[in-house]
N, CA and C atoms as an extended XYZ file, in Angstrom:
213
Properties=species:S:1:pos:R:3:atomname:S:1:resname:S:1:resid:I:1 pbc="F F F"
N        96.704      185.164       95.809 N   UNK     1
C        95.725      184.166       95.423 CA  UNK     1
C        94.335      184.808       95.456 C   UNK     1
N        93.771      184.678       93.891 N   UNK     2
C        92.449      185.156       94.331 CA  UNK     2
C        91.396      184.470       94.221 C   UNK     2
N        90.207      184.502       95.477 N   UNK     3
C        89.360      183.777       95.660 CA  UNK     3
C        87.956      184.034       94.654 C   UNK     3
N        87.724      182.829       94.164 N   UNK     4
C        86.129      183.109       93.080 CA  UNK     4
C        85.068      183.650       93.749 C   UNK     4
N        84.574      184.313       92.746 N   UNK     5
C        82.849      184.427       94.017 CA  UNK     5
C        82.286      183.337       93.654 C   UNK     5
N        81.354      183.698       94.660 N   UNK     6
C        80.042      182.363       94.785 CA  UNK     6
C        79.056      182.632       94.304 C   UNK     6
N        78.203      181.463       93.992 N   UNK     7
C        77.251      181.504       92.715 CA  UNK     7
C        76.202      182.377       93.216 C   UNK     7
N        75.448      183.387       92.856 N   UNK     8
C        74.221      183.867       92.824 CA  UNK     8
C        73.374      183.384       93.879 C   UNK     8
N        73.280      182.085       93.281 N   UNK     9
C        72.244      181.283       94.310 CA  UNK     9
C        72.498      181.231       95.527 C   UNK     9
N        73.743      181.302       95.720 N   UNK    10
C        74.443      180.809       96.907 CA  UNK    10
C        73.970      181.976       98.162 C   UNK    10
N        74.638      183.313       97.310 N   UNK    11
C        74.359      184.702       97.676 CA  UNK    11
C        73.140      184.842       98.186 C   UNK    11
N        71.750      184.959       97.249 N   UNK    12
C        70.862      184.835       97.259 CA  UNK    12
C        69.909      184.181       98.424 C   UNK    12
N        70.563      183.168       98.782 N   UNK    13
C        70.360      182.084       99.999 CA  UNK    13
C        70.543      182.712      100.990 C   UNK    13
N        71.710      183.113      101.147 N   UNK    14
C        72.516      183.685      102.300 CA  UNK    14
C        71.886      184.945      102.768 C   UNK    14
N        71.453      185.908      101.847 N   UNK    15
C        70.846      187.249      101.923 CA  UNK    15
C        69.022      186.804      102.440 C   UNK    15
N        69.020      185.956      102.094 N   UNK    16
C        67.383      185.698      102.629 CA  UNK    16
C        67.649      184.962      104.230 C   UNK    16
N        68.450      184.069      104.585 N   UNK    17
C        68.607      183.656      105.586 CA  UNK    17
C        69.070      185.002      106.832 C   UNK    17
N        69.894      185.428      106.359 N   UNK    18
C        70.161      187.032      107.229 CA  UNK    18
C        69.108      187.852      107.284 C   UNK    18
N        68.321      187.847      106.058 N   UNK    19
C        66.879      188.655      106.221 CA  UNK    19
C        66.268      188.348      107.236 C   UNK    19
N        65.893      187.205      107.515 N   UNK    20
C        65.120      186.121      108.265 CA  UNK    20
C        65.175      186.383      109.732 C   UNK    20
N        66.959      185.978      110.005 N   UNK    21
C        67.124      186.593      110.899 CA  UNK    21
C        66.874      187.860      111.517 C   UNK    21
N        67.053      189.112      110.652 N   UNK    22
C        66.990      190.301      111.225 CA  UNK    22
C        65.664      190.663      111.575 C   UNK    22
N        64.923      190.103      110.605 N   UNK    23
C        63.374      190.303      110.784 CA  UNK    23
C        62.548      189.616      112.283 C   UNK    23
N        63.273      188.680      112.950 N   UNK    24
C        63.047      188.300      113.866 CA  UNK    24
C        63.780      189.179      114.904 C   UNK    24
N        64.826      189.688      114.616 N   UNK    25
C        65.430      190.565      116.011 CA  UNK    25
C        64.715      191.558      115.659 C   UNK    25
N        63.957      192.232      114.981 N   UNK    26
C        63.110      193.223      114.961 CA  UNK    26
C        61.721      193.591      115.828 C   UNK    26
N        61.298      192.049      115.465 N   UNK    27
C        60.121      191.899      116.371 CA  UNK    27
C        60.326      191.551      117.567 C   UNK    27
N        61.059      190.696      117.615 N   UNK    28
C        61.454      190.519      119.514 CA  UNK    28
C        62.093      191.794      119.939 C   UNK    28
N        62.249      192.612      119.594 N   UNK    29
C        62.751      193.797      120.335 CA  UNK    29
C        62.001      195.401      119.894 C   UNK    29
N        61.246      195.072      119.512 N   UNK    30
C        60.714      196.057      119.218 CA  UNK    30
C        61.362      197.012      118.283 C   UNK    30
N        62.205      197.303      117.406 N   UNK    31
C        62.609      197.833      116.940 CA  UNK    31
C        63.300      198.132      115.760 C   UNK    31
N        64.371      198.603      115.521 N   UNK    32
C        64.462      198.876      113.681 CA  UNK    32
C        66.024      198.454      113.673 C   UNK    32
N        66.593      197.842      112.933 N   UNK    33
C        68.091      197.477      112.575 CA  UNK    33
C        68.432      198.863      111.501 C   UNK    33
N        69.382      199.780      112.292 N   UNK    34
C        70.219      200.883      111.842 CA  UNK    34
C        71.205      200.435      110.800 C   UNK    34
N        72.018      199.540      111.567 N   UNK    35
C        73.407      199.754      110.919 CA  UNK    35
C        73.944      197.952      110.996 C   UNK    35
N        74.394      196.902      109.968 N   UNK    36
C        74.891      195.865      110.528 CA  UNK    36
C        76.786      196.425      109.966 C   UNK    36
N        77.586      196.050      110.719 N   UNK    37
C        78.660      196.167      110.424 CA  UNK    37
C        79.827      194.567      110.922 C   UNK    37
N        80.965      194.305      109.999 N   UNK    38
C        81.570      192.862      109.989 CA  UNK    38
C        82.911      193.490      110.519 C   UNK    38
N        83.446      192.882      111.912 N   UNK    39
C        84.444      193.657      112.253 CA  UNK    39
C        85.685      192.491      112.549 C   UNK    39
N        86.552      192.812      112.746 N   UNK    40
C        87.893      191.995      112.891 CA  UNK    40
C        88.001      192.160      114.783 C   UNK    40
N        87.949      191.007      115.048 N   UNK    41
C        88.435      191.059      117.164 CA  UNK    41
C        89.371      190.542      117.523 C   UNK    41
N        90.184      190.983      118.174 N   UNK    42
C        91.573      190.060      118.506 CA  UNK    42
C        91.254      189.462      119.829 C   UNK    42
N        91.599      188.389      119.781 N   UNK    43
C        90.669      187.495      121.141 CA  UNK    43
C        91.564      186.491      121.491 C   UNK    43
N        91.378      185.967      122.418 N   UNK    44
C        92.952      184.091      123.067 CA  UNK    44
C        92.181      183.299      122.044 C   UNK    44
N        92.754      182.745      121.185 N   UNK    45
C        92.493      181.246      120.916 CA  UNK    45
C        92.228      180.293      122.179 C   UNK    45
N        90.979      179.611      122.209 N   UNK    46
C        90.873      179.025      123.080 CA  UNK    46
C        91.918      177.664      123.356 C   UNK    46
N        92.500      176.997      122.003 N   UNK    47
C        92.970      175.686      121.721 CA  UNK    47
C        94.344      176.176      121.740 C   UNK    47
N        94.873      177.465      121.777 N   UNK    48
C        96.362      177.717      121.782 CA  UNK    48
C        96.998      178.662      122.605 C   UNK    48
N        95.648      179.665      123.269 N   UNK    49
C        96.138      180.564      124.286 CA  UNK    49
C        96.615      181.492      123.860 C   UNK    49
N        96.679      181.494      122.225 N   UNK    50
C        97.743      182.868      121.696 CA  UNK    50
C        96.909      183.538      121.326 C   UNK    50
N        97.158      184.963      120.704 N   UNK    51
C        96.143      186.258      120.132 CA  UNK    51
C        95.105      185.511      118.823 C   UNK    51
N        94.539      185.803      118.707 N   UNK    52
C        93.881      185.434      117.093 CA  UNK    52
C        92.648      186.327      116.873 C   UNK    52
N        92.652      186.864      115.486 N   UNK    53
C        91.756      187.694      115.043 CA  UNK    53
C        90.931      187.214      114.528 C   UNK    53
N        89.938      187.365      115.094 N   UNK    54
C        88.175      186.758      114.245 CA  UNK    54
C        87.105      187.738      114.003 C   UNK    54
N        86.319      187.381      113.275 N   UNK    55
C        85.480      188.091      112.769 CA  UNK    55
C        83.802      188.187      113.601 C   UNK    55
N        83.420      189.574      113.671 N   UNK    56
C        82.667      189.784      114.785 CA  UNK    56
C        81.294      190.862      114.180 C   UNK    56
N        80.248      190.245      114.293 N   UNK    57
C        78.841      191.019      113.337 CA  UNK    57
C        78.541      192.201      114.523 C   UNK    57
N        78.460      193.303      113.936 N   UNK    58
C        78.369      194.356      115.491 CA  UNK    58
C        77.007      195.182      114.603 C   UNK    58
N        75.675      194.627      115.120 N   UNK    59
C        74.603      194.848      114.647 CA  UNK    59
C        74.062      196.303      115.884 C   UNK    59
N        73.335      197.674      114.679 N   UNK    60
C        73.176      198.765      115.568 CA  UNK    60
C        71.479      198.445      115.367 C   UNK    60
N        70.664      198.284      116.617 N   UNK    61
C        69.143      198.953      116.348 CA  UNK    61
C        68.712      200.339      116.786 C   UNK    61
N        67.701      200.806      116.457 N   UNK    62
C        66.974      201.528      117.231 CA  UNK    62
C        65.330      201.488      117.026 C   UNK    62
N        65.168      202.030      118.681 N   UNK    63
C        64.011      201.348      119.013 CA  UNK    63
C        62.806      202.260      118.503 C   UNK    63
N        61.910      201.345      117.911 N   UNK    64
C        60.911      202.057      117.477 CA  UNK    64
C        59.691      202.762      118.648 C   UNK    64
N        59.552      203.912      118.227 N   UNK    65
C        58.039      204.492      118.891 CA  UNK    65
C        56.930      204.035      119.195 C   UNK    65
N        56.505      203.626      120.839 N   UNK    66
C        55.408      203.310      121.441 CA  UNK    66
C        54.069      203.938      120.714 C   UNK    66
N        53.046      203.222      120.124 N   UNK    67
C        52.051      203.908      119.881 CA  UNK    67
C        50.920      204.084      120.503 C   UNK    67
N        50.765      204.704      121.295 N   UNK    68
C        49.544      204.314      122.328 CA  UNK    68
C        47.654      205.642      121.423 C   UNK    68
N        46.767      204.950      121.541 N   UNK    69
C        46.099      205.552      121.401 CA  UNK    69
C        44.856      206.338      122.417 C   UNK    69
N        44.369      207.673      122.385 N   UNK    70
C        44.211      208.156      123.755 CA  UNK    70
C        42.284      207.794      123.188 C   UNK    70
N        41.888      207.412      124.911 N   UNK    71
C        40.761      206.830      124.832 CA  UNK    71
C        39.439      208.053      125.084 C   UNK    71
């Protein structure tokens, strides 16, 4: 079964809302977003106790350079 893509707009939305986000973990932490990567986790279902694989955002930063200026 294959699934349609989604409209442009939709995309579009989505890519500015993640922008948004990242741009805020940037500034609260001082630093630069390296790498975002979408990973698969095998974890308990909380409602069944059994294995279940979900999907897990494993975001890399690094921290940007202190700039101090000498007086």
């Amino acid at each position: 079964m294959r699934i349609p893509p989604l409209p442009q707009s939709k995309v579009d939305e989505a890519e500015r809302k993640v922008g948004a986000i990242l741009a805020d973990l940037e500034e609260d932490t001082h630093s630069d977003v390296k790498d975002i990567d979408l990973e698969d986790v095998v974890d308990t279902d909380s409602a069944s106790g059994h294995p279940a694989v979900h999907q897990s955002v494993d975001i890399t930063v690094q921290p940007r350079s202190q700039r101090r200026w000498i007086k």
